[in-house]
N, C-alpha and C positions, 0 to 999 in steps of 0.2 A: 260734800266734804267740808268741815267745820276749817276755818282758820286754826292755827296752830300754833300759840303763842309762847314764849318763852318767858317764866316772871323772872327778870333781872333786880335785883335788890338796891338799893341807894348806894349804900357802900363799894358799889363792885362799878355800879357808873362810876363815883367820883374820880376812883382809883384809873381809870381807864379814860376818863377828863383829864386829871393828872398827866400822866403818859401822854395824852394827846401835845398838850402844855409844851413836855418838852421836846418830842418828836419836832414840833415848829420850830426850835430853837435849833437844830442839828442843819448842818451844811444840806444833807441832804433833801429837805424840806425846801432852802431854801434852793439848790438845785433843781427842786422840781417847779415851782414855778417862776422862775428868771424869766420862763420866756412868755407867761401873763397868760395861760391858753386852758380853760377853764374844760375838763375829761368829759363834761358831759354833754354840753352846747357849741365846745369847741371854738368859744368867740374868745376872741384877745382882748385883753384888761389890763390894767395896771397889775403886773404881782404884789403888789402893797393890796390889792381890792379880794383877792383870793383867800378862800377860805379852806381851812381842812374838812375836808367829809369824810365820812365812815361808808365807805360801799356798804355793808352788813351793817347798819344803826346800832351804838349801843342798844338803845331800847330793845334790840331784836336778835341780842347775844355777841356782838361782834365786838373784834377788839382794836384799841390801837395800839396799830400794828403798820409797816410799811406797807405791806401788802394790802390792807384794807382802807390804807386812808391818801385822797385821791385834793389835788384842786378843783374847788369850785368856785362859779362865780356866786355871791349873793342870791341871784334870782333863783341859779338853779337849785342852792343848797335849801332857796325859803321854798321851794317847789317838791324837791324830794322828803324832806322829813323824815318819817323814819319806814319810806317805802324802801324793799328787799331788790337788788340788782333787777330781777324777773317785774315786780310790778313796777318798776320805775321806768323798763325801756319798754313797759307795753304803754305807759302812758307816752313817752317821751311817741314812739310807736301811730297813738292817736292822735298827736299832735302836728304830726307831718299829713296826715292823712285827710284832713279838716279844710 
C-alpha cells in the first residue's frame, strides 16, 4: 500500500500558523499548560518550555484547532515532526520496548 499524502499549499499553512499564533495567546492555551506536563512523554517542564503541537501536522492536512493542538515538550515535538497520531505512538510504542 503507497503512503498517501496530502499536498497542503503554502498559503493554507501560513493561515493555520497564524491561528496557531493566537490560539497561544487565549486563556485557554495558557490553561492547558499551567501545570508544565508535556501529552506525549508526560514529563513536567516549565509551562514557559512547552510548545504547541498539532496532533494531525499541518503538513498532513490538520488544523489549528483546540482539538488538534496539544503541549509538548521540545524533545518530543523535535521527535514527532510531521508523524500522524498512529505512526508516532508506534514509534513512541518502539521506544518502550528497546
Amino acid at each position: 500500500m503507497d503512503d498517501f499524502f496530502i499536498q497542503i499549499d503554502d498559503a493554507t499553512i501560513r493561515r493555520e500558523r497564524e491561528k496557531a499564533r493566537a490560539l497561544r495567546k487565549q486563556n485557554w492555551w495558557q490553561n492547558r499548560i499551567a501545570k508544565g506536563v508535556c501529552h506525549y512523554c508526560r514529563k513536567t517542564v516549565p509551562p514557559k518550555e512547552l510548545t504547541l503541537d498539532h496532533l494531525v501536522p499541518l503538513a498532513r492536512g490538520g488544523k489549528s484547532s483546540k482539538g488538534n493542538c496539544v503541549p509538548s515538550c521540545k524533545d518530543c515535538n523535535n521527535q514527532k515532526k510531521n508523524l500522524l497520531p498512529l505512526e508516532w505512538d508506534e514509534y513512541l510504542q518502539k521506544l518502550r520496548n528497546e
